[in-house]
C-alpha positions as CSV (number, residue, x, y, z in Angstrom):
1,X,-3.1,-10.3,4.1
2,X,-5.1,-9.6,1.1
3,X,-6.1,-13.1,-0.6
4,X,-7.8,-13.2,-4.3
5,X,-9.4,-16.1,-4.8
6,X,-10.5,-17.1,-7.9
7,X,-13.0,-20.0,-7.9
8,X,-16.5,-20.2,-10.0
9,X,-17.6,-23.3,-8.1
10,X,-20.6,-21.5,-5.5
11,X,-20.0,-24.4,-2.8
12,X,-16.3,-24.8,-2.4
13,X,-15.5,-21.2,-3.1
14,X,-17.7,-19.8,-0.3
15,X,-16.9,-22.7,1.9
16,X,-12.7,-21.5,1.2
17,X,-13.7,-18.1,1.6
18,X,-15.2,-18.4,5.2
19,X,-12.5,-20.4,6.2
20,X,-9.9,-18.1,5.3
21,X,-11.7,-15.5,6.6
22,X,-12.1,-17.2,10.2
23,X,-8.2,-17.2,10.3
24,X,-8.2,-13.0,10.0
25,X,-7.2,-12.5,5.8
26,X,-9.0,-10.9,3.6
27,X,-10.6,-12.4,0.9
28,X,-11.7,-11.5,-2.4
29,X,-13.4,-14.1,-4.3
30,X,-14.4,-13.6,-7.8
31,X,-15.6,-16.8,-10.3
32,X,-14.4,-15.5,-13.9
33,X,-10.5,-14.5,-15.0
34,X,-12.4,-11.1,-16.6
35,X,-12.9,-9.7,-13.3
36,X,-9.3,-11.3,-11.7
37,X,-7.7,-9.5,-14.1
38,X,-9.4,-6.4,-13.6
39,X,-9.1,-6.9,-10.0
40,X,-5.7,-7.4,-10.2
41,X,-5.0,-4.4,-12.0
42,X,-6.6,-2.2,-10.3
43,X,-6.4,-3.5,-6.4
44,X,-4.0,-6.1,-6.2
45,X,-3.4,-8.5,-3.9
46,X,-0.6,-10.3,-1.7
47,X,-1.4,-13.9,-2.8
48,X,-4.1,-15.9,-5.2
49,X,-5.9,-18.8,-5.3
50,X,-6.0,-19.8,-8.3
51,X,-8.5,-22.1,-10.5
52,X,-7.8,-23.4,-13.8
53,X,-11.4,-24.5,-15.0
54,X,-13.2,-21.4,-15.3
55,X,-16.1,-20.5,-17.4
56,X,-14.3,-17.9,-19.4
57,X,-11.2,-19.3,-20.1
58,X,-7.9,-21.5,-18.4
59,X,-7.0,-20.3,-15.1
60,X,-2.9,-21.0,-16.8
61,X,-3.4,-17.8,-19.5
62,X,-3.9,-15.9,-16.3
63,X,-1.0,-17.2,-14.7
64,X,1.1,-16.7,-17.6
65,X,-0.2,-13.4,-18.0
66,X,0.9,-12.0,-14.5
67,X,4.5,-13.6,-15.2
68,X,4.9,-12.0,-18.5
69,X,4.3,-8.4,-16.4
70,X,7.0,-9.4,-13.6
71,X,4.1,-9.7,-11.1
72,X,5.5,-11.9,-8.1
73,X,2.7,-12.2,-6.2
74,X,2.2,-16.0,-5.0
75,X,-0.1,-18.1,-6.6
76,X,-1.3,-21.3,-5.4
77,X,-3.4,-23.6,-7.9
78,X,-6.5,-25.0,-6.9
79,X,-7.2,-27.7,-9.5
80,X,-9.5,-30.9,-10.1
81,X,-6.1,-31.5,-12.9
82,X,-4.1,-34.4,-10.7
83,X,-2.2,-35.6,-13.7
84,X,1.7,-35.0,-13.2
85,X,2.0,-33.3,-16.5
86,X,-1.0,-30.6,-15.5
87,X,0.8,-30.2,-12.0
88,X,4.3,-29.4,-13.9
89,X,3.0,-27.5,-15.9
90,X,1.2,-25.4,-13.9
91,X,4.0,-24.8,-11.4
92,X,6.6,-24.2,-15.1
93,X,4.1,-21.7,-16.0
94,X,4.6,-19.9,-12.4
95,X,3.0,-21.5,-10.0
96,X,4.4,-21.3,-6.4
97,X,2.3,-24.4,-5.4
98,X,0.2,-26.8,-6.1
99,X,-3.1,-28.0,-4.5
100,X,-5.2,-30.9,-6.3
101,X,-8.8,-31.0,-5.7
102,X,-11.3,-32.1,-3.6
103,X,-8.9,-31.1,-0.6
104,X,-9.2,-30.6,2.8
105,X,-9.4,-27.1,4.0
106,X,-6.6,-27.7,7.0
107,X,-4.6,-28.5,4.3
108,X,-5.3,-25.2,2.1
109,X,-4.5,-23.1,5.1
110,X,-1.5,-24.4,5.7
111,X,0.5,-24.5,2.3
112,X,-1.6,-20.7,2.5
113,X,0.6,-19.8,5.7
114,X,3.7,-21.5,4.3
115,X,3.7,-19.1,1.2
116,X,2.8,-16.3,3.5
117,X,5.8,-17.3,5.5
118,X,8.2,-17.8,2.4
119,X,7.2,-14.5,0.3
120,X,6.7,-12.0,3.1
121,X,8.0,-13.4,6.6
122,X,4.9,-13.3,7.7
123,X,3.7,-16.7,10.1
124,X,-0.2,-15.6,10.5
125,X,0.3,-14.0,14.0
126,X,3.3,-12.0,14.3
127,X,4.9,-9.4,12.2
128,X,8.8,-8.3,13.2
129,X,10.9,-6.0,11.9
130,X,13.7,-4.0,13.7
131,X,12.2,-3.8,16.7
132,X,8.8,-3.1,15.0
133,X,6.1,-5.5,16.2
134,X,2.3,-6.2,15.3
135,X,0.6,-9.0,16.6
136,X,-2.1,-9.9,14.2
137,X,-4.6,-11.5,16.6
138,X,-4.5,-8.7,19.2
139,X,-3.9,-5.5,16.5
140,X,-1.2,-4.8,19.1
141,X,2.0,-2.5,18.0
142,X,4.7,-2.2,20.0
143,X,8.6,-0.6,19.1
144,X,11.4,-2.0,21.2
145,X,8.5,-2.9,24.0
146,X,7.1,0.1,24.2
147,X,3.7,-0.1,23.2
148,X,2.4,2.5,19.9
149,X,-1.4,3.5,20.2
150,X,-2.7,3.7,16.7
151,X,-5.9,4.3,14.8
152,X,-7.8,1.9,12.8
153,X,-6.8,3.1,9.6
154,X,-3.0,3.8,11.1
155,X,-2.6,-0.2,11.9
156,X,-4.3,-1.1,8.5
157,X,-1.7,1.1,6.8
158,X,1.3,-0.2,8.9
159,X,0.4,-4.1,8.6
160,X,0.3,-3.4,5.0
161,X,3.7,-2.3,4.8
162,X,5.1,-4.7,7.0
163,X,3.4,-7.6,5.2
164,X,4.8,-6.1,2.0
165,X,8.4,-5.2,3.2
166,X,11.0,-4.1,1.0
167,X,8.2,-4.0,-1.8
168,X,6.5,-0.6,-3.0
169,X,3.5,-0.1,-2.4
170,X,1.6,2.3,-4.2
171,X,-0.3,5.0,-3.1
172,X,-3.8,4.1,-4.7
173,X,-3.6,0.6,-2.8
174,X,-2.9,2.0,0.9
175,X,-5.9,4.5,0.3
176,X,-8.2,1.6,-1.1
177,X,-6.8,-0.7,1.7
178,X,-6.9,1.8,4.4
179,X,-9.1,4.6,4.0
180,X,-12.7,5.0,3.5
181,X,-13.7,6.6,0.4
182,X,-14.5,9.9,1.9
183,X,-11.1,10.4,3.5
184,X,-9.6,8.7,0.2
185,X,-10.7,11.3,-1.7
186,X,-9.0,14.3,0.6
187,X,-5.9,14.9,-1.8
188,X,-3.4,15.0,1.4
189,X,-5.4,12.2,3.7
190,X,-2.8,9.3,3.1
191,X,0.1,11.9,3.5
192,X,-1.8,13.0,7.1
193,X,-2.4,9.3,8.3
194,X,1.0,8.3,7.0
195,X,2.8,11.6,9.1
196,X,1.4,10.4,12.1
197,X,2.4,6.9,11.6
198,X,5.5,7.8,11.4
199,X,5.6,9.9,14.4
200,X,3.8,7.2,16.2
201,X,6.3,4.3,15.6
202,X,9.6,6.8,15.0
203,X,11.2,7.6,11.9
204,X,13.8,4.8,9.8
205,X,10.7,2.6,9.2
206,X,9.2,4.6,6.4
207,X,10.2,5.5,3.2
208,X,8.6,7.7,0.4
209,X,9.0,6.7,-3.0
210,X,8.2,10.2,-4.4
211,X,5.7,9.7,-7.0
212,X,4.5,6.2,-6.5
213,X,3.7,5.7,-2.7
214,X,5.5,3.7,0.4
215,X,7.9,1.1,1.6
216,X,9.1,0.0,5.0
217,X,12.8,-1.4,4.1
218,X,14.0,-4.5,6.0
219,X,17.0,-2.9,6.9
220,X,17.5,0.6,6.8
221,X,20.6,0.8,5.1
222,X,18.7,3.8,2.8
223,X,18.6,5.9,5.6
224,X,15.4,7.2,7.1
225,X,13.1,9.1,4.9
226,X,11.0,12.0,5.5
C-alpha cells in the first residue's frame, strides 16, 4: 500500500513515517502541498495523510482540490485543529477521517488499517480475491491452494492490482511501482511482466483497458481479457 504523507513537522513526520514503514507500506513523505500535488499527479497514491498547517498553504485547499477532480483516494487528517467546527469541516470538505494531534502512533495505524479495510478490502496481511491469495507478510501467492512462484517485480505488479481492485490502474503507475527504470523504459516491459503474470496466476484475473493500463475486476462478470 502506497501511503503519501504530507507532514512539514521533521520530528513527528519521520517518527510516522518509520512506523508505518515497520508495518510493510510504503511511504512517501513530503512537507509542502507544492510537491503533494505534484506527487499526486504524477505518482499517486492509495491513501494520504494529510496536514492542514503547512508552510505553503492549508492542507483543506488540497483536499478540496483532489474532490473537485473525482479523486477518491482516502484521506485521513492529521491536525493540531481539535475544535468541532475544524473537524466538520475538514471531514465536509472530504475527509474520510479525522485524527487530532499530538496522537498516539497505535492509534494512527489503526484508523490507517480501518480505511485500508473500508476502500480496498484490504486488512494489512491478506489479500483475497476469487481464489487469488497474497499474503502480505510472507509475499506468498497462491490460486485455489496451489502455490504461484513469482518474480519480484511480478508480486509488486499483482499486489498492486489486488489492492486497487475494480479500479484502473494506469500504466505509468505499475511501471513506476514495479519496474526499475531501465526495464521501465523497454517500450513492451510491462506488457512482458504483465503476460507472464497472467500465465502464472491463470487468465479471468486481468484485464486490459486498451490505452490506459490494468484492472483485476472483483468479479469477472466482463469476461477474461487477453
Amino acid at each position: 500500500m502506497k501511503i503519501l504523507l504530507i507532514e512539514d513537522d521533521l520530528d513527528l513526520g519521520n517518527g510516522v513515517r518509520i512506523a508505518l514503514a515497520d508495518q510493510g507500506l510504503d511511504v512517501v513523505w513530503v512537507r509542502h502541498m507544492a510537491a503533494a500535488d505534484e506527487h499526486l499527479a504524477t505518482a499517486g497514491c492509495d491513501l494520504v495523510l494529510l496536514d492542514l498547517g503547512l508552510p505553503d498553504g492549508d492542507g483543506l485547499h488540497l483536499l478540496a482540490k483532489l474532490r473537485r477532480n473525482r479523486s477518491g483516494v482516502p484521506v485521513l487528517i492529521l491536525s493540531a485543529r481539535d475544535a468541532l467546527p475544524d473537524r466538520l469541516q475538514g471531514l465536509d470538505t472530504g475527509a474520510d477521517d479525522y485524527l487530532v494531534k499530538p496522537f498516539e502512533l497505535a492509534e494512527l495505524l489503526s484508523r490507517v488499517r480501518a480505511l485500508a479495510r473500508r476502500s480496498y478490502g484490504f486488512d494489512g496481511a491478506t489479500l483475497e480475491l476469487r481464489g487469488l491469495c497474497l499474503h502480505v507478510p510472507t509475499r506468498r501467492v497462491a490460486v485455489r491452494g496451489r502455490p504461484v512462484d513469482l518474480t519480484a517485480s511480478e508480486y509488486v505488479l499483482l499486489k498492486t492490482l489486488m489492492m486497487r481492485a475494480d479500479h484502473v490502474v494506469t500504466r505509468r503507475s505499475l511501471e513506476e511501482q514495479a519496474l526499475p527504470g531501465a526495464q521501465a523504459n523497454a517500450s513492451n516491459s510491462l506488457d512482458v511482466h504483465m503476460a507472464n503474470l497472467r500465465r502464472k496466476i491463470g487468465e479471468g484475473y486481468i484485464r486490459t483497458v486498451r490505452g490506459v493500463g490494468y484492472v483485476i475486476d472483483q468479479d469477472n462478470g466482463q469476461g477474461a481479457a487477453r
